[in-house]
C-alpha positions in Angstrom: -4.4 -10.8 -5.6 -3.0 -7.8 -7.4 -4.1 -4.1 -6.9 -6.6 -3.2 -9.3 -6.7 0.2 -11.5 -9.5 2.7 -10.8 -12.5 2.1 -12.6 -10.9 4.2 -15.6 -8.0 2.6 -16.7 -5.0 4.7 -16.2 -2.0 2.3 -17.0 1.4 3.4 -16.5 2.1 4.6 -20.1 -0.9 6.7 -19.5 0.7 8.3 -16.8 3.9 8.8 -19.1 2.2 10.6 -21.7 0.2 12.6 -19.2 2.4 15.6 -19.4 2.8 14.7 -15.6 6.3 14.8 -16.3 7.8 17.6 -17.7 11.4 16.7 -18.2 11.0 13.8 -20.5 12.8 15.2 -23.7 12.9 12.9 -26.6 10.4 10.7 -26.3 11.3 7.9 -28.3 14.0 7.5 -25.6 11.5 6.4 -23.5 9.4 4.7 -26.2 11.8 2.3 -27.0 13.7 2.0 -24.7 11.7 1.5 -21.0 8.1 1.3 -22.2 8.5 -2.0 -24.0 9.8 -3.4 -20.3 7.0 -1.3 -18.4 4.4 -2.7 -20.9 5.6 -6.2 -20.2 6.0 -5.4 -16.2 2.4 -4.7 -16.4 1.1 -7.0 -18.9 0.2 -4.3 -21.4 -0.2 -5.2 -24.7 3.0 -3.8 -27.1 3.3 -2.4 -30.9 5.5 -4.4 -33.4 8.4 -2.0 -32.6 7.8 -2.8 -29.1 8.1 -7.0 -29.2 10.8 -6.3 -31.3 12.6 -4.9 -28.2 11.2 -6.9 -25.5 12.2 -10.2 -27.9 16.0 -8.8 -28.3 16.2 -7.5 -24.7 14.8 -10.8 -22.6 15.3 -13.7 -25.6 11.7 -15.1 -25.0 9.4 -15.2 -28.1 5.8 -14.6 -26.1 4.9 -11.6 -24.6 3.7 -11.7 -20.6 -0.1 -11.5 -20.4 -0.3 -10.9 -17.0 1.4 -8.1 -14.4 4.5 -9.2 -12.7 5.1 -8.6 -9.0 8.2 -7.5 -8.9 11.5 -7.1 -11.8 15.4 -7.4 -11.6 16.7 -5.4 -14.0 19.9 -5.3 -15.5 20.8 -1.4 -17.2 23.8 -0.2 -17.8 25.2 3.3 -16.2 23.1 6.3 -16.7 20.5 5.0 -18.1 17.4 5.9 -16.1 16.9 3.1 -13.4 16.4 5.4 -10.9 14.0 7.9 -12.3 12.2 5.1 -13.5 11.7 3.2 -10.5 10.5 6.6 -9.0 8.3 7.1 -12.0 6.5 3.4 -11.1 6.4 4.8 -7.5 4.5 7.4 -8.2 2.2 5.4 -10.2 1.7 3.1 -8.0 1.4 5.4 -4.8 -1.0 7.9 -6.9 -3.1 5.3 -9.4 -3.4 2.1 -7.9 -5.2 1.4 -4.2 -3.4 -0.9 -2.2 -5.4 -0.8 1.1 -6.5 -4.0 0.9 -3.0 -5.4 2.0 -2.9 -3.1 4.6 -4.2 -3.9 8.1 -6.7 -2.0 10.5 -4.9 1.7 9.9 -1.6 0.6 8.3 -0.6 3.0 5.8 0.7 1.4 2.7 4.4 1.9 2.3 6.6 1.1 -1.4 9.6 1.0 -1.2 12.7 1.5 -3.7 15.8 -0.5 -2.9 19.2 2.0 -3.6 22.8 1.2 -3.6 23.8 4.1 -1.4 22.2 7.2 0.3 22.9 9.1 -2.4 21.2 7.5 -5.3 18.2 6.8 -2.7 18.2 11.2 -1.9 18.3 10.9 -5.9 14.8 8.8 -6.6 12.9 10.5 -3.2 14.1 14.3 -5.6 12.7 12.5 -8.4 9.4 11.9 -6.6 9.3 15.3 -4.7 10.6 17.6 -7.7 7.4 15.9 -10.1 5.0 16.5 -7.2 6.1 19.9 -6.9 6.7 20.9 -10.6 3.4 18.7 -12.2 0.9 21.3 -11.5 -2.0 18.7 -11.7 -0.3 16.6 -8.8 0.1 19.7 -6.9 -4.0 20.3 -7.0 -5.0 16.7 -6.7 -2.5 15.2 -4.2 
């Protein structure tokens, strides 16, 4: 059984346009490119300009209508894999309650799988530098 939400539903693109994170830029960067595949991840529902992507990106005509588990995803060099993946940490760490798959005390854990040290010290900044610039974390967490 997947996590659910909080009784008010936060989804992830919620959490995107939050202001949460400061250093977005331009955000039809992030419009079109990564929230079409964290729309289908979690079995949001997309805008035309959306399944236009998705379709291109994965080949298949329907649109998921349920969460997924887990993703592999194939992204070329410099092209936000690993802010992202912290970005869905976050999320998940901060929106969703996962206790119910932990046992008698257990805390929780995620986890983000790296290539080397250095790109895993690059996703726990990403995490650390939004919980320490967002100023709404900073008072709620």
């Amino acid at each position: 059984m997947k996590p659910s939400l909080p009784k008010e539903e936060f989804t992830i693109i919620d959490f995107y346009r939050s202001g949460i994170f400061p250093d977005l830029g331009d955000m039809s960067t992030w419009e079109l490119g990564w929230f079409p595949f964290l729309k289908a991840f979690y079995g949001l529902e997309m805008d035309e300009r959306e399944l236009v992507v998705y379709r291109k990106c994965t080949g298949r005509p329907d649109i998921p209508r349920k969460e997924f588990s887990e993703a592999w995803v194939i992204v070329g060099r410099r092209a936000g894999k690993t802010i992202t993946a912290s970005r869905i940490m976050l999320y998940e760490a901060l929106r969703r309650d996962h206790r119910e798959y932990a046992v008698g005390g257990e805390m929780p854990r995620g986890i983000i799988i790296a290539t080397d040290r250095q790109q895993a010290g690059q996703a726990l900044g990403y995490m650390r530098g939004t919980l320490e610039e967002s100023e709404h974390l900073r008072k709620n967490t």
